[in-house]
C-alpha angles and dihedrals in degrees: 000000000000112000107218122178127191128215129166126224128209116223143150095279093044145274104340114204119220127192121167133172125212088278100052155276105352093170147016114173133167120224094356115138109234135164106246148239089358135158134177122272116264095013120158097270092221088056084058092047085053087053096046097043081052090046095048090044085047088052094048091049094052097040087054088047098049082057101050090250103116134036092184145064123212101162102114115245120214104225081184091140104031136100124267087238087053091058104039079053089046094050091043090053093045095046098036110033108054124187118305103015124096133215129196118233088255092057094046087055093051091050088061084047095247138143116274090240084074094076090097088056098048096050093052083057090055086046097059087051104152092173102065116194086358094068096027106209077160097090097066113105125182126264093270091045102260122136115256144172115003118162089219091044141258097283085054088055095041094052095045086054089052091048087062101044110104085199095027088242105097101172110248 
């Protein structure tokens, strides 16, 4: 049985739901009712103690973030129910699109060495983000540069871009 708990974070775009296993960070969502700080009755206590100690450090890093002191997670994310295309979209965002920077979905595509017809799959991958800001699937633009599709809205990803933009003019 997988212990998950649940804690909610205060921060500038609103109340941010964490929810992480032993194993990591299982959810990060902005503005998403949740119960917190549960567990499962009858859960290995020191399971518990591994999912606490990944939603705290969550909770560090984004403070530190929300205050434009860290470009980087490090916290570890548990991909446990998605897809292996999720994740293979997740790891090539991670690893190709820094702070700071932004990608179209074509690019992105482009990035996992697949036909440009797969943007669309791509982009239902980054739809079903479960790891906001953490895995910053923010920071994909359209082909022309807009802003689309962000499960928290358009304002939420505005204002993250603008967050890590050192000039606030992150081209777009």
């Amino acid at each position: 049985m997988n212990t998950e708990l649940t804690t909610h974070l205060d921060t500038p775009l609103g109340t941010i739901t964490l929810t992480a296993s032993e194993h990591g960070l299982t959810h990060c969502l902005i503005n998403h009712s949740g119960q917190s700080d549960t567990a499962e009755p009858g859960e290995d206590k020191e399971t518990a103690e591994r999912a606490r100690h990944w939603l705290d450090r969550a909770g560090r890093e984004l403070t530190e973030y929300f205050a434009g002191d860290r470009t980087e997670f490090t916290v570890p994310v548990d991909h446990g129910t998605t897809s292996e295309f999720g994740r293979a979209v997740a790891t090539a965002l991670a690893e190709h699109v820094p702070y700071g920077s932004t990608v179209s979905y074509g690019q992105l595509t482009k990035l996992l060495d697949r036909p440009p017809v797969d943007a669309r799959k791509v982009g239902a991958a980054l739809g079903r983000n479960q790891l906001l800001i953490v895995v910053p699937c923010h920071r994909v633009l359209g082909a022309d540069g807009s802003l689309t599709g962000f499960a928290a809205g358009l304002p939420a990803k505005r204002h993250l871009l603008d967050l890590e933009s050192s000039d606030n003019l992150l081209p777009l």
